[in-house]
N, C-alpha and C positions, 0 to 999 in steps of 0.2 A: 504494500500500500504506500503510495508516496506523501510525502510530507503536505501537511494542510500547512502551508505559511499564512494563510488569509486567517484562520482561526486562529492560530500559533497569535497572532500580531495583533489579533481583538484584545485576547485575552490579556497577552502582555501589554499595549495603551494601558489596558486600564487597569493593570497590576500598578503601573509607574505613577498614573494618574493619582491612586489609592497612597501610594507611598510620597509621594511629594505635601496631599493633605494631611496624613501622618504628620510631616514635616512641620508643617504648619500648626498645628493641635497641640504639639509640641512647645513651640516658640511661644503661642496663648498662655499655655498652662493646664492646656485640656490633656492632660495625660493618659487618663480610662480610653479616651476617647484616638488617641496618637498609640497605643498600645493596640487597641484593635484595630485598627486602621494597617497598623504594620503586618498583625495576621492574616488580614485581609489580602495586603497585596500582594503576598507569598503563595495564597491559596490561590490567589486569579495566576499569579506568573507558574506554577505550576502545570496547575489544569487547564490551561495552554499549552503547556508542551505537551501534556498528555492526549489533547485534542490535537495536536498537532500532530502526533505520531498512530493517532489512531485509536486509543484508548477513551472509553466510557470513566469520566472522574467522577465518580462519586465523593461525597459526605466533604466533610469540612475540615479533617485536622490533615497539618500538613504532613506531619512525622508520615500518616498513611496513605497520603496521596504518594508519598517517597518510595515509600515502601511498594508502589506500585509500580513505580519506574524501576527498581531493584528487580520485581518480577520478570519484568522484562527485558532485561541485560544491562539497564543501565548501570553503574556503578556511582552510587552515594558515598562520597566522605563523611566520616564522623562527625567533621565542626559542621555539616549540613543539616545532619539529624538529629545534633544539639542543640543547633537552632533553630529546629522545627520543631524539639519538643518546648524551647522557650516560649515560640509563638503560639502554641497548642495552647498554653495556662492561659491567654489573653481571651479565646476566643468567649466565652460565656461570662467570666467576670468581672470584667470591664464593661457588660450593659447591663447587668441583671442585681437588682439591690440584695437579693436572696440568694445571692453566689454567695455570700458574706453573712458570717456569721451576726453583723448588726454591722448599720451606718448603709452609706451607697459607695456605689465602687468608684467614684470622683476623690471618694477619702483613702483610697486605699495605693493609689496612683498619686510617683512622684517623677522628675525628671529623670529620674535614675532609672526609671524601667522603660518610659521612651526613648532614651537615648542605646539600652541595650536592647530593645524592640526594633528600633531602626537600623541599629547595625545588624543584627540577626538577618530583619527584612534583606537588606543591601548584599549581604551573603547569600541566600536565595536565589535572590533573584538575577545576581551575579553568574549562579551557577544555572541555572535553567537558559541562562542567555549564552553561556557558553557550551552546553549541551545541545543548543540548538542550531551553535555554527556549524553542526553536522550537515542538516539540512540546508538551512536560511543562505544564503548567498547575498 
């Protein structure tokens, strides 16, 4: 099957997209908000390569959308799937006041986990972008 670049390219716009508002959520002080944002654009830059090589992406954590390109001969470094299980802790508690034991998850959220949110993210997406000069021309 040959490479879907038109999907491949959707998905990635709007991983970068995701990650640049990250950026900015950040810079406010919106950190819940710059933390999932960063999951976010991991799980789009992913599930674009995955569509882009033919694969059905299911669910939402990145660690196993990884683990689905593993299935399929890709080979995952370890700071990859360190970083996908960092991004995985963001996806449900950073919107949900009942991820948390009491308060909302605006309290729980400081600079310190968007900025290693965003690096995580930028490693990601780094590597799906490199993974894809297989194909992408």
């Amino acid at each position: 099957m040959p490479f879907d670049e038109i999907e491949y390219m959707r998905w990635l716009r709007q991983a970068q997209h995701s990650l640049e508002s990250s950026k900015r959520d950040m810079e406010i002080g919106d950190h819940d908000w710059s933390c999932f944002k960063a999951q976010q654009a991991t799980e789009f830059a992913v599930k674009g390569l995955l569509y882009g090589i033919g694969i059905t992406a299911v669910g939402h954590s990145v660690s196993k959308l990884l683990g689905e390109l593993e299935a399929n001969g890709i080979t995952v470094d370890k700071a990859v799937l360190s970083a996908a299980r960092v991004l995985d802790r963001h996806y449900i508690p950073a919107r949900y006041p009942n991820a948390h034991v009491g308060g909302a998850p605006f309290e729980f959220y400081d600079e310190n986990a968007s900025k290693q949110a965003t690096k995580e993210a930028i490693r990601i997406i780094e590597f799906v972008k490199d993974v894809a000069k297989r194909w992408v021309r």
